[in-house]
N, CA and C atoms as an extended XYZ file, in Angstrom:
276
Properties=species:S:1:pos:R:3:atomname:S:1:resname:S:1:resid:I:1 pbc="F F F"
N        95.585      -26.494      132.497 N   UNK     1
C        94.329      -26.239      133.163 CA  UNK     1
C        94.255      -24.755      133.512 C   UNK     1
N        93.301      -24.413      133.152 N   UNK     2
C        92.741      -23.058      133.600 CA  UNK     2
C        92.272      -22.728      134.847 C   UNK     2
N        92.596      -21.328      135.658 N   UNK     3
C        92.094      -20.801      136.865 CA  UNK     3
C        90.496      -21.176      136.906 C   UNK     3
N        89.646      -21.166      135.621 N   UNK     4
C        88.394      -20.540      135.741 CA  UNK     4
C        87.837      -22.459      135.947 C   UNK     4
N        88.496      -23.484      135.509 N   UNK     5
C        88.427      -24.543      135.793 CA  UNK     5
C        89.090      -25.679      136.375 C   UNK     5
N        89.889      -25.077      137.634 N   UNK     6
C        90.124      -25.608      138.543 CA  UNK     6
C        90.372      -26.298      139.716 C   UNK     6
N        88.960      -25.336      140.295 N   UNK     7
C        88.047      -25.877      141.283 CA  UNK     7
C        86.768      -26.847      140.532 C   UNK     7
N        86.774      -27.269      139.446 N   UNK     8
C        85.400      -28.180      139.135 CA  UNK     8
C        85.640      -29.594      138.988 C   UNK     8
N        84.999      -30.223      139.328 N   UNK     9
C        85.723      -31.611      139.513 CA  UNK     9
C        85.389      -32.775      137.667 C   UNK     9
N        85.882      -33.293      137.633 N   UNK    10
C        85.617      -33.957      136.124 CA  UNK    10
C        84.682      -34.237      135.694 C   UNK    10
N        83.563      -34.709      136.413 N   UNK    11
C        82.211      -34.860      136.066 CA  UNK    11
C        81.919      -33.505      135.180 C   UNK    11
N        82.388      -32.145      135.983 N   UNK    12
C        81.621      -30.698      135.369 CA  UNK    12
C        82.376      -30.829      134.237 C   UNK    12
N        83.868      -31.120      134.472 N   UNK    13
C        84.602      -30.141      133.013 CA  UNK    13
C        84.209      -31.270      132.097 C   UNK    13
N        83.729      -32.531      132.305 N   UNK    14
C        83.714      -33.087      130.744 CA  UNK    14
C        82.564      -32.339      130.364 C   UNK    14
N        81.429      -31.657      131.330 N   UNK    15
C        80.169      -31.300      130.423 CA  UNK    15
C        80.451      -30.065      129.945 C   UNK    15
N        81.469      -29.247      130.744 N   UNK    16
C        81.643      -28.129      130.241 CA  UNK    16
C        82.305      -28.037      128.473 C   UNK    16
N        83.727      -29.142      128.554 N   UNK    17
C        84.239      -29.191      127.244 CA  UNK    17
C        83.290      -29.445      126.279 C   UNK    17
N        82.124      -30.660      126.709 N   UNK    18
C        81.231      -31.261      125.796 CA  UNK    18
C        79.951      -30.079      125.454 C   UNK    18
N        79.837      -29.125      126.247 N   UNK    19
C        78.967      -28.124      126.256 CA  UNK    19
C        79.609      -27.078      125.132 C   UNK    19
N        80.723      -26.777      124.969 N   UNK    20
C        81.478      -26.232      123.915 CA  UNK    20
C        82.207      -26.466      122.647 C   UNK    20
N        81.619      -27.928      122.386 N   UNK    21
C        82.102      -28.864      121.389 CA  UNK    21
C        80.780      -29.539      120.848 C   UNK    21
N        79.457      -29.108      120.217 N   UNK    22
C        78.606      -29.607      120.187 CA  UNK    22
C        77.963      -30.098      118.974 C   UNK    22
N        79.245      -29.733      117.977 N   UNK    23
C        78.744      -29.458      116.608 CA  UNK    23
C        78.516      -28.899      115.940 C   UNK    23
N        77.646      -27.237      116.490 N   UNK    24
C        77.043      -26.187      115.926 CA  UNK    24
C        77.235      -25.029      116.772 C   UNK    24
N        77.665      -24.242      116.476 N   UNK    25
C        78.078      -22.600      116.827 CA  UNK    25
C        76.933      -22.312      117.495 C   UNK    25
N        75.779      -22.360      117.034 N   UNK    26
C        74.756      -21.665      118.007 CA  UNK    26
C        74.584      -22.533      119.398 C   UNK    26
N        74.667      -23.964      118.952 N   UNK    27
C        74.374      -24.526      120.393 CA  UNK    27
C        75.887      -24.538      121.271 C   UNK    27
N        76.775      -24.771      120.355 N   UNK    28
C        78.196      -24.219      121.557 CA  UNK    28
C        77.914      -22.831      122.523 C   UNK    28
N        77.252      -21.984      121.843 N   UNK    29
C        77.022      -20.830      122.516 CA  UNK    29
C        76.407      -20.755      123.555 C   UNK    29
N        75.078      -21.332      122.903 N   UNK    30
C        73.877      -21.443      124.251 CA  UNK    30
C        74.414      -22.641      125.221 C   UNK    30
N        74.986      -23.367      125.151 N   UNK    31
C        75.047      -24.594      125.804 CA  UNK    31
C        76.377      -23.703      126.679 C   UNK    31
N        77.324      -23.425      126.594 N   UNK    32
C        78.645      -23.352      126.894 CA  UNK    32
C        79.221      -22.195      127.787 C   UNK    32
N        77.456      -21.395      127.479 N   UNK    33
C        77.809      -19.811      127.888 CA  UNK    33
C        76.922      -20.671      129.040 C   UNK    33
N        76.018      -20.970      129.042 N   UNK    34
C        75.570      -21.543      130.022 CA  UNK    34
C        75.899      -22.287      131.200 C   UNK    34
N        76.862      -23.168      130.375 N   UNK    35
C        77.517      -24.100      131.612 CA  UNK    35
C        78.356      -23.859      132.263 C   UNK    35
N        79.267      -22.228      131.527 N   UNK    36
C        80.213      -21.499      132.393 CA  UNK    36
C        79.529      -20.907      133.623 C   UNK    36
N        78.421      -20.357      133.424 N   UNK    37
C        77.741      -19.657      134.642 CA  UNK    37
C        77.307      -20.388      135.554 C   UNK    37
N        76.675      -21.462      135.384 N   UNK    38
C        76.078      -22.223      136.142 CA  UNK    38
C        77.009      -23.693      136.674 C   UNK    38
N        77.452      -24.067      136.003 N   UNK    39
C        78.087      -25.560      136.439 CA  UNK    39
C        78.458      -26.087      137.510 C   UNK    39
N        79.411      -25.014      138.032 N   UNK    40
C        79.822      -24.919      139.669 CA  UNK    40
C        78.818      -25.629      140.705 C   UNK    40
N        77.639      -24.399      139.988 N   UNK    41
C        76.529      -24.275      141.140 CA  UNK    41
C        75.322      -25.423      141.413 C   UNK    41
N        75.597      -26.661      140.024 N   UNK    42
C        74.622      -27.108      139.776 CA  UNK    42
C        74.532      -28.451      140.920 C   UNK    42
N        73.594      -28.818      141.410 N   UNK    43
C        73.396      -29.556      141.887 CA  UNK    43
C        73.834      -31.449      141.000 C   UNK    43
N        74.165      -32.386      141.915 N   UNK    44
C        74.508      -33.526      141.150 CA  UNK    44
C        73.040      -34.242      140.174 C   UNK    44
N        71.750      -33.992      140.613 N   UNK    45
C        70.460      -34.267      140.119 CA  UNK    45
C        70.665      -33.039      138.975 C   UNK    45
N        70.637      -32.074      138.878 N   UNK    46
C        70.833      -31.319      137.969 CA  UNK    46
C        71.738      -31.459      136.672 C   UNK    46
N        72.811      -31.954      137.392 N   UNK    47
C        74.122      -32.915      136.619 CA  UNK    47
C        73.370      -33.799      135.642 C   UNK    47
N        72.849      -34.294      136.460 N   UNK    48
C        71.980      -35.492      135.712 CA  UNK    48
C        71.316      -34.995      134.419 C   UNK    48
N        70.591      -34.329      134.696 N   UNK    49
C        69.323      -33.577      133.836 CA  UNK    49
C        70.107      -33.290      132.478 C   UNK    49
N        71.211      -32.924      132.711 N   UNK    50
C        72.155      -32.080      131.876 CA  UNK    50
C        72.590      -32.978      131.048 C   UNK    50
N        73.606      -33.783      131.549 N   UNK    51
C        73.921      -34.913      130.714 CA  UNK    51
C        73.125      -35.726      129.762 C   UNK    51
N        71.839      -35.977      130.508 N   UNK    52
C        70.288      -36.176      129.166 CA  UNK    52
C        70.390      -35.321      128.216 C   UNK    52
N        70.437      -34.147      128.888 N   UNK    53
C        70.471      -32.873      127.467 CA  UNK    53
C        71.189      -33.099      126.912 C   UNK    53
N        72.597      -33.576      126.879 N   UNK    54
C        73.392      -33.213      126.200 CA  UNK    54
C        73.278      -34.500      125.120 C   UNK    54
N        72.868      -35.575      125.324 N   UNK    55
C        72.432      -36.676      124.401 CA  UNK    55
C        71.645      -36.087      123.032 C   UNK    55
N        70.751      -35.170      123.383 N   UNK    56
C        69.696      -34.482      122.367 CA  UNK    56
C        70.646      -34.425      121.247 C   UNK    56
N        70.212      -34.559      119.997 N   UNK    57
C        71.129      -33.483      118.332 CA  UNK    57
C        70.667      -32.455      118.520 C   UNK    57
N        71.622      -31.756      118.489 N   UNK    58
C        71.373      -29.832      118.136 CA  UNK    58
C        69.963      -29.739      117.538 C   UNK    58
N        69.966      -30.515      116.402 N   UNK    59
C        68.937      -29.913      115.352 CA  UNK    59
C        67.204      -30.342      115.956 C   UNK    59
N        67.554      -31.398      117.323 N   UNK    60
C        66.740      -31.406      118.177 CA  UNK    60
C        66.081      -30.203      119.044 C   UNK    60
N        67.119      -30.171      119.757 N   UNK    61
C        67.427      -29.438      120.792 CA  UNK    61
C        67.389      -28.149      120.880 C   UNK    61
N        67.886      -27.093      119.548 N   UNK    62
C        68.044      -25.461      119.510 CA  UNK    62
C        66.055      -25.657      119.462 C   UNK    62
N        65.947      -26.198      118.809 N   UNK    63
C        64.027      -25.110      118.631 CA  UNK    63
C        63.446      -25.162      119.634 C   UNK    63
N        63.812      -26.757      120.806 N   UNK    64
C        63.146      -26.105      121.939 CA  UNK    64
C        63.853      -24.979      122.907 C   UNK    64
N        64.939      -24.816      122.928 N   UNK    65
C        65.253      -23.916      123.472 CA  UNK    65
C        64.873      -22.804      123.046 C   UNK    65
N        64.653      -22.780      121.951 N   UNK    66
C        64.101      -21.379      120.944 CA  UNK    66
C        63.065      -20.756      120.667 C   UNK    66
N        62.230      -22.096      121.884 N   UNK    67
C        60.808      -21.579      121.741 CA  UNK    67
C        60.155      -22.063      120.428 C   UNK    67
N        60.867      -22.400      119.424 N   UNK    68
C        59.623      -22.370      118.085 CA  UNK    68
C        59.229      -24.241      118.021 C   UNK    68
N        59.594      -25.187      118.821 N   UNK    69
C        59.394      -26.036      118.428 CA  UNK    69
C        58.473      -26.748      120.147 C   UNK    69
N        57.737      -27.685      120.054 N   UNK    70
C        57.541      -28.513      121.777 CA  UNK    70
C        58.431      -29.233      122.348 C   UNK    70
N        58.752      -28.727      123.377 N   UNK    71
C        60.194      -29.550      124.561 CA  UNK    71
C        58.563      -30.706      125.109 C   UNK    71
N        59.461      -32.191      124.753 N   UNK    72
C        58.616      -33.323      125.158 CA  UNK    72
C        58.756      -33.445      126.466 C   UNK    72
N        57.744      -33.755      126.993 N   UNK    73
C        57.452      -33.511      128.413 CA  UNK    73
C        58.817      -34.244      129.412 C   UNK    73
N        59.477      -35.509      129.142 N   UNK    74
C        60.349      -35.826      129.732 CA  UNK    74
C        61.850      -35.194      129.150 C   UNK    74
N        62.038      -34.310      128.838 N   UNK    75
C        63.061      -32.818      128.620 CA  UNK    75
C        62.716      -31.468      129.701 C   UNK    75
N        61.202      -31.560      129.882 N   UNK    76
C        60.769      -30.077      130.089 CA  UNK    76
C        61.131      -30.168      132.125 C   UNK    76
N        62.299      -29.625      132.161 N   UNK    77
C        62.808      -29.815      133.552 CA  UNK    77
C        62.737      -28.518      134.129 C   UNK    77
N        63.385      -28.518      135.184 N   UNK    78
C        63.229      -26.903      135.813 CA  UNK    78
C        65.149      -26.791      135.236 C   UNK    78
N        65.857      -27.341      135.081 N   UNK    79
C        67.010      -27.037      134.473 CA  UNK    79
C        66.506      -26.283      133.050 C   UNK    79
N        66.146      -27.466      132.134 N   UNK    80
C        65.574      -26.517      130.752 CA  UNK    80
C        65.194      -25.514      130.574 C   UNK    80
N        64.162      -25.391      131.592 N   UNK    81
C        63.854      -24.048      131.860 CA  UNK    81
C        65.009      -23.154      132.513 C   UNK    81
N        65.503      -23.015      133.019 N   UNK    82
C        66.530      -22.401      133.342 CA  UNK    82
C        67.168      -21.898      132.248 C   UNK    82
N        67.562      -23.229      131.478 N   UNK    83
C        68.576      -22.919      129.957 CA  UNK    83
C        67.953      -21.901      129.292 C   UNK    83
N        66.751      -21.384      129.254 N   UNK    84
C        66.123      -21.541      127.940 CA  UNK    84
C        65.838      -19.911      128.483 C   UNK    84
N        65.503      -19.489      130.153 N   UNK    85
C        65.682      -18.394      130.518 CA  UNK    85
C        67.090      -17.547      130.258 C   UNK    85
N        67.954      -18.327      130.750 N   UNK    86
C        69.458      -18.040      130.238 CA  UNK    86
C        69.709      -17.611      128.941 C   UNK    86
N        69.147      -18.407      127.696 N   UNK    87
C        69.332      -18.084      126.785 CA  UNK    87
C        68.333      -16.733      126.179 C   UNK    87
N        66.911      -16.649      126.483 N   UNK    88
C        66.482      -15.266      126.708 CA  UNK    88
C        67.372      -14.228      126.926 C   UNK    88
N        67.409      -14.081      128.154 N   UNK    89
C        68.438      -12.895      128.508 CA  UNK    89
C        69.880      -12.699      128.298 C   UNK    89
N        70.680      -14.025      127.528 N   UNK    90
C        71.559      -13.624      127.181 CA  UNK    90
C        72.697      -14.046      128.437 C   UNK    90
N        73.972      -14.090      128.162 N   UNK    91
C        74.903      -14.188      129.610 CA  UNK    91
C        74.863      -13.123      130.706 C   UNK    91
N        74.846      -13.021      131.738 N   UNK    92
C        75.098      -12.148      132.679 CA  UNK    92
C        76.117      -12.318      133.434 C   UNK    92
């Protein structure tokens, strides 16, 4: 076990591992860079939200994050949005 995932309790690290194991390089990225920054912080309803997401197929999932495709209204969360800001700007 790692310092940087130590303090997170199992609920986070399975989404974190599962956030970095997704199938596809681009969504390991967006998903993983994401869940490092945020996971800690996320609320357990947020948890929630997430774990839905993570049900999506990539080949679902990257275009709405990407903007080129419509996030269906029961996806379009204030988490998603979050992701999708995140993925805009990149990690910070």
């Amino acid at each position: 076990m790692s310092e940087a995932t130590d303090h997170l309790d199992d609920r986070r690290k399975r989404l974190r591992f599962r956030a970095w194991h997704r199938g596809t390089r681009e969504m390991d990225l967006v998903l993983g860079r994401f869940v490092d920054a945020h996971v800690a912080a996320l609320s357990d309803a947020e948890i929630d939200t997430l774990e839905v997401l993570m049900e999506v197929p990539d080949p679902e999932l990257y275009p709405w994050i990407a903007e080129t495709a419509d996030v269906p209204p029961n996806y379009d969360s204030p988490l998603f949005r979050k992701i999708v800001a995140f993925h805009r700007g990149g990690p910070k």
